[in-house]
N, CA, C and O atoms as a Tinker XYZ file with bonds, in Angstrom:
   240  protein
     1  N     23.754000   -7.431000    2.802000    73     2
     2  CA    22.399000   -7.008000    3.038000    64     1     3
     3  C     22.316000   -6.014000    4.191000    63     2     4     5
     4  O     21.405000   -5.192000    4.089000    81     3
     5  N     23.190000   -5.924000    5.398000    73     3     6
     6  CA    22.905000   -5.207000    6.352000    64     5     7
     7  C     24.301000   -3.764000    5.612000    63     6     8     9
     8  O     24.619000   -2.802000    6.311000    81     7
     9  N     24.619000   -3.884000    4.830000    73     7    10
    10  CA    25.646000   -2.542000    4.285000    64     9    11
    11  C     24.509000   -1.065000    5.056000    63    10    12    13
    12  O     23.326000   -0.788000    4.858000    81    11
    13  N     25.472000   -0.480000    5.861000    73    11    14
    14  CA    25.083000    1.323000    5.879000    64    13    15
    15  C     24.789000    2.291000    4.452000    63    14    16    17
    16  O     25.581000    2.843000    3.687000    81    15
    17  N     23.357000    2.229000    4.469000    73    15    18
    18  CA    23.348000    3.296000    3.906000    64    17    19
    19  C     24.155000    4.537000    3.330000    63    18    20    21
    20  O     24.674000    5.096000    4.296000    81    19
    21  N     24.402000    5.050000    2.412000    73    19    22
    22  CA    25.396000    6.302000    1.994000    64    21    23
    23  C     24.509000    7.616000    2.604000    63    22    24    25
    24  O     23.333000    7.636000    2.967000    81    23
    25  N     25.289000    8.460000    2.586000    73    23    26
    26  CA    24.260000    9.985000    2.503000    64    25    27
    27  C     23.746000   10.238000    1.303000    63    26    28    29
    28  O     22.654000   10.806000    1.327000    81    27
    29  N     24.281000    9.945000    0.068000    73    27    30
    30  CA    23.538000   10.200000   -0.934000    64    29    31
    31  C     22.247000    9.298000   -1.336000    63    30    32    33
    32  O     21.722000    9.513000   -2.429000    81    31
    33  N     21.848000    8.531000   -0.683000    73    31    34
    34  CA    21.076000    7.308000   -0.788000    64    33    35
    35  C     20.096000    7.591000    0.325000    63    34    36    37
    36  O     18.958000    7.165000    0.130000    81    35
    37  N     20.356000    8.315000    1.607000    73    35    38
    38  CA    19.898000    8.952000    3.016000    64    37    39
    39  C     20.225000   10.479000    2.992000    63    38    40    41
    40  O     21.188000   10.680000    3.732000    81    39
    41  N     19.808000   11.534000    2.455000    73    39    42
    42  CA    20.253000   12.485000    2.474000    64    41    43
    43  C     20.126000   13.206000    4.318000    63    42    44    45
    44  O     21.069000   13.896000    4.705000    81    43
    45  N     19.029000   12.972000    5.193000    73    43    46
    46  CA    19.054000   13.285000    6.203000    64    45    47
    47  C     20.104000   12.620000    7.104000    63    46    48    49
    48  O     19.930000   12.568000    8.321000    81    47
    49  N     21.008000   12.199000    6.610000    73    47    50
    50  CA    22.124000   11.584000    7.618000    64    49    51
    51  C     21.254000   10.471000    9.107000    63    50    52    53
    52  O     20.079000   10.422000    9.470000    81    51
    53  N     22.179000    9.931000    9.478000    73    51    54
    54  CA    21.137000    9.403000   10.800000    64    53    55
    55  C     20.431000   10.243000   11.745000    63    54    56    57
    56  O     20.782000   11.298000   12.273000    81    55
    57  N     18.874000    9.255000   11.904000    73    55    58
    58  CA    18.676000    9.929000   12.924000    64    57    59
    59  C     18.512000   10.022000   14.274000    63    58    60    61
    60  O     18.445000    8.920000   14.820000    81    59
    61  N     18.410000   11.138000   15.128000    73    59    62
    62  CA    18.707000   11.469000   16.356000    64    61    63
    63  C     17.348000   10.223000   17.295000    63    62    64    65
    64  O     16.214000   10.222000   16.815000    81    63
    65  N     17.589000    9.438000   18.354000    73    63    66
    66  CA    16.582000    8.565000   18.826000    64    65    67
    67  C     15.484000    9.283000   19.114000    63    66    68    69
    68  O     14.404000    8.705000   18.991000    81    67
    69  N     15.494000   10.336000   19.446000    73    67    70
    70  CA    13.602000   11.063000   19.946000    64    69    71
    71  C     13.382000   10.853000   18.597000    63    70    72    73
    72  O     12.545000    9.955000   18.690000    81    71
    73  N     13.567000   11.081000   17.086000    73    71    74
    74  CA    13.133000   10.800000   15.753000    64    73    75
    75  C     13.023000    9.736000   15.425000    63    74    76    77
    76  O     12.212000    9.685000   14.501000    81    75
    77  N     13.485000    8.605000   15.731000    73    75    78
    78  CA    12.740000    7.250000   15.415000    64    77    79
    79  C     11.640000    7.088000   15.698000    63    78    80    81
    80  O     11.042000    7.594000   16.647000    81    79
    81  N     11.314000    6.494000   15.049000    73    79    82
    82  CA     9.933000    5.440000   15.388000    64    81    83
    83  C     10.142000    4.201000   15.763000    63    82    84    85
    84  O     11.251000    3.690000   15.607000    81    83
    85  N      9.014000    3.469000   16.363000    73    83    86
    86  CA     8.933000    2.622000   16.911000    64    85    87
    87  C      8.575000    1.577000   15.946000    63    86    88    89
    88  O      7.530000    2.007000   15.458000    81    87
    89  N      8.870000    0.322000   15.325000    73    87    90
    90  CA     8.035000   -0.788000   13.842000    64    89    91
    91  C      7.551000   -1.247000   15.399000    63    90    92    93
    92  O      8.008000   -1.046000   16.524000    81    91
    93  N      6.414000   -1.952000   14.874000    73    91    94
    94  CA     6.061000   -3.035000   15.258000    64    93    95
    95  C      5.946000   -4.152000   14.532000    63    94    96    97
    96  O      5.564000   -4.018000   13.369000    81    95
    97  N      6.246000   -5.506000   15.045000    73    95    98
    98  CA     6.352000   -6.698000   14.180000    64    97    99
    99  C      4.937000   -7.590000   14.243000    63    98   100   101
   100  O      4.379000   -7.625000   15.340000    81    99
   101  N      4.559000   -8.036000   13.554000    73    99   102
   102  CA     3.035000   -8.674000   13.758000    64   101   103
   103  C      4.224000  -10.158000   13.344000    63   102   104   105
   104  O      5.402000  -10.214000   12.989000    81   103
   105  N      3.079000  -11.261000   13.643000    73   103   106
   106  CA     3.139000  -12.378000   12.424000    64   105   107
   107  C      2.470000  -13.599000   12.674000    63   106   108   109
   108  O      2.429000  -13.928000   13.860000    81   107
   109  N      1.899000  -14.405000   11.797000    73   107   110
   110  CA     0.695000  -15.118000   12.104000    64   109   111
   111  C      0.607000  -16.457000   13.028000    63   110   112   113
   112  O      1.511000  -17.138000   12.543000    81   111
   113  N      0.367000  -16.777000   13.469000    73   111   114
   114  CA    -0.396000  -17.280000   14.530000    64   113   115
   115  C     -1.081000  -18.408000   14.476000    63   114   116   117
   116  O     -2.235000  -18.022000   14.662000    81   115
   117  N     -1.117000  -19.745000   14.320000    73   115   118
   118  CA    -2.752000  -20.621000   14.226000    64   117   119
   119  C     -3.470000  -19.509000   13.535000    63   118   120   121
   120  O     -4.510000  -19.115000   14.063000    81   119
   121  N     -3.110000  -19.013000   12.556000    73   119   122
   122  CA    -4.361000  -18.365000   11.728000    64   121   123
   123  C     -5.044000  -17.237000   11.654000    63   122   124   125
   124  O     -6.115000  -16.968000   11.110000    81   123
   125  N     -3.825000  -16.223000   12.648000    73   123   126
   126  CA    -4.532000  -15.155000   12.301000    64   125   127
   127  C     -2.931000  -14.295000   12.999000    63   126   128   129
   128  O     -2.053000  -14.856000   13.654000    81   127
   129  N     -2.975000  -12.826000   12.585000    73   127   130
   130  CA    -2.116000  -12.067000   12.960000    64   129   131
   131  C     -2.138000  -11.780000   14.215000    63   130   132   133
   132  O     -3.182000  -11.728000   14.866000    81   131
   133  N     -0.771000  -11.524000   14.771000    73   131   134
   134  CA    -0.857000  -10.712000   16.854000    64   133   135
   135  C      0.801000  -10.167000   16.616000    63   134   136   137
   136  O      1.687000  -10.884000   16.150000    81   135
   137  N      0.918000   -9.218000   16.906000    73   135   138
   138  CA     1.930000   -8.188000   17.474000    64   137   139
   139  C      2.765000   -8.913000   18.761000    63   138   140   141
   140  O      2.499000   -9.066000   19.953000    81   139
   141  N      4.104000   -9.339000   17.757000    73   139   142
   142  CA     5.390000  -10.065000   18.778000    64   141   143
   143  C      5.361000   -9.733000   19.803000    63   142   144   145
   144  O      5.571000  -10.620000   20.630000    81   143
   145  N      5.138000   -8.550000   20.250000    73   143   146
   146  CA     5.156000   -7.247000   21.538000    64   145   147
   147  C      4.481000   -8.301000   22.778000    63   146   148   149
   148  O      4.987000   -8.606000   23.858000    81   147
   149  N      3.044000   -8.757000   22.140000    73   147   150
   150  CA     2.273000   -9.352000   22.880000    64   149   151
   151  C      2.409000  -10.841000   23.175000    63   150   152   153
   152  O      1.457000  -11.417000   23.701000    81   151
   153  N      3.665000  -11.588000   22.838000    73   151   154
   154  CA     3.805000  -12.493000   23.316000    64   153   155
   155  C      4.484000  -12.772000   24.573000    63   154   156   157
   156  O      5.037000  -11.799000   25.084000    81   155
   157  N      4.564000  -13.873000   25.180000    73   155   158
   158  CA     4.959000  -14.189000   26.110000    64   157   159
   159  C      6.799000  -14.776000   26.148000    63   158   160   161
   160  O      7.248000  -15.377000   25.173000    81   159
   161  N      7.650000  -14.498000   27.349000    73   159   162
   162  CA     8.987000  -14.469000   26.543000    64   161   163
   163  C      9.298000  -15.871000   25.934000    63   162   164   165
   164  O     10.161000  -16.019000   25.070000    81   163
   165  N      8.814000  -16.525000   26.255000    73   163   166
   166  CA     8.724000  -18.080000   25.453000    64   165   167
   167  C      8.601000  -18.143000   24.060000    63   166   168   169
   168  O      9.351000  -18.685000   23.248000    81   167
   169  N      7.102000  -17.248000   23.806000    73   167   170
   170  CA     7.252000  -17.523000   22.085000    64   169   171
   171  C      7.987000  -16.496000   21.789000    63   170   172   173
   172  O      8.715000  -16.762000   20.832000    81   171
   173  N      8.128000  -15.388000   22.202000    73   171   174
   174  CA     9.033000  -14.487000   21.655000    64   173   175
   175  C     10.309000  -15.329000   21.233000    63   174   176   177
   176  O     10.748000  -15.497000   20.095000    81   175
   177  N     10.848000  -15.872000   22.580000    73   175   178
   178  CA    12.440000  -16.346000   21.545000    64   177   179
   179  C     12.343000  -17.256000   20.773000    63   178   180   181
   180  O     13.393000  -17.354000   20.138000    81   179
   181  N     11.136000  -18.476000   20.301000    73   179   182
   182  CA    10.893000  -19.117000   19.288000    64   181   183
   183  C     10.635000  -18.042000   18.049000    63   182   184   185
   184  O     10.753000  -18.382000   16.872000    81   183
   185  N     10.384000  -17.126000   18.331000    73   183   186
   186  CA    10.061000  -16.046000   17.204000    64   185   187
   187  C     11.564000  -15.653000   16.362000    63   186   188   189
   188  O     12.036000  -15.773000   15.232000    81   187
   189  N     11.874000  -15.224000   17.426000    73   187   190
   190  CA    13.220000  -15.091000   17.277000    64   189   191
   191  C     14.196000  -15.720000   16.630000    63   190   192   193
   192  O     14.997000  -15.247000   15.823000    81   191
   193  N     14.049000  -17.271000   17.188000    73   191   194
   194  CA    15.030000  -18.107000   16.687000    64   193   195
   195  C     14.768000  -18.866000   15.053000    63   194   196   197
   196  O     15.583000  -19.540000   14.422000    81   195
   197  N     13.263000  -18.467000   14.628000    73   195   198
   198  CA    13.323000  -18.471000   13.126000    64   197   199
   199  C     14.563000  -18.574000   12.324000    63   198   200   201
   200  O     15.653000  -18.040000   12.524000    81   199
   201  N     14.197000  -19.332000   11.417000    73   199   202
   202  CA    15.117000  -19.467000   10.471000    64   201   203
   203  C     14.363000  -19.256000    9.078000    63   202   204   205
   204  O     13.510000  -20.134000    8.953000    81   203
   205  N     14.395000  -18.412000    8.029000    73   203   206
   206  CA    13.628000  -17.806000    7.037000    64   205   207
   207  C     14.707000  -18.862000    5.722000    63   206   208   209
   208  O     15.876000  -19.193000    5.921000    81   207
   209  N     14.106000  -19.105000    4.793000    73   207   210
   210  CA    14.471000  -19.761000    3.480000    64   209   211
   211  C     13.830000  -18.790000    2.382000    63   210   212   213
   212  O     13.012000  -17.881000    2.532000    81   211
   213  N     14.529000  -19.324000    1.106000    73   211   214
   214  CA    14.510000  -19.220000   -0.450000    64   213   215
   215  C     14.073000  -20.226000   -1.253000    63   214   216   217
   216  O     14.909000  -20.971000   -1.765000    81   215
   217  N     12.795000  -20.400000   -1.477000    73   215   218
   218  CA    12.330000  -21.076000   -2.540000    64   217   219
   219  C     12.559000  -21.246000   -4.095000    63   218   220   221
   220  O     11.739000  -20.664000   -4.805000    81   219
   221  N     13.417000  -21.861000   -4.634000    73   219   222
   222  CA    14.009000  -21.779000   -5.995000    64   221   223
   223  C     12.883000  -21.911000   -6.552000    63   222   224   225
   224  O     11.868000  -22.491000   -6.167000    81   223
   225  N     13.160000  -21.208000   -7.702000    73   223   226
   226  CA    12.004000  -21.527000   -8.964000    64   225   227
   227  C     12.686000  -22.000000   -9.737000    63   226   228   229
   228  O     13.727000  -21.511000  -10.176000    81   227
   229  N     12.194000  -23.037000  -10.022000    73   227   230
   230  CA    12.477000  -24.452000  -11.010000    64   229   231
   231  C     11.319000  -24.810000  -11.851000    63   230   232   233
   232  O     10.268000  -25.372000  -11.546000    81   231
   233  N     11.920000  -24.178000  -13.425000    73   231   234
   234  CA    10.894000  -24.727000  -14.439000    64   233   235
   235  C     10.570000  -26.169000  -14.416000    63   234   236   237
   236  O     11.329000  -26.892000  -13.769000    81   235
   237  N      9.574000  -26.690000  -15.014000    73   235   238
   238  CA     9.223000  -27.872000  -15.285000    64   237   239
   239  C      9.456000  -28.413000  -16.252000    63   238   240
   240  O      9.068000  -29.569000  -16.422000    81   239
């Protein structure tokens, strides 16, 4: 999943850091969205330390 990109797949080759952009990460909250940015370093590394799953689909 993390494989490098080809050039033929990226034709602009990498780019130079003044050309990046910046993502920002949101994610919800007790119920509503806030920007990781704005947490405190506490929840940040609970943010962090997520662990994401795969829900099988299983006919009935």
């Amino acid at each position: 999943m993390n494989e490098a990109i080809s050039d033929k797949e990226h034709p602009g080759g990498d780019l130079r850091p003044e050309e990046r952009q910046v993502c920002e990460v949101w994610t919800r909250v007790m119920g509503y969205h806030r920007p990781v940015a704005s947490f405190n370093e506490g929840k940040k590394g609970e943010h962090y330390e997520r662990q994401f799953f795969v829900e099988d689909r299983r006919s009935a």
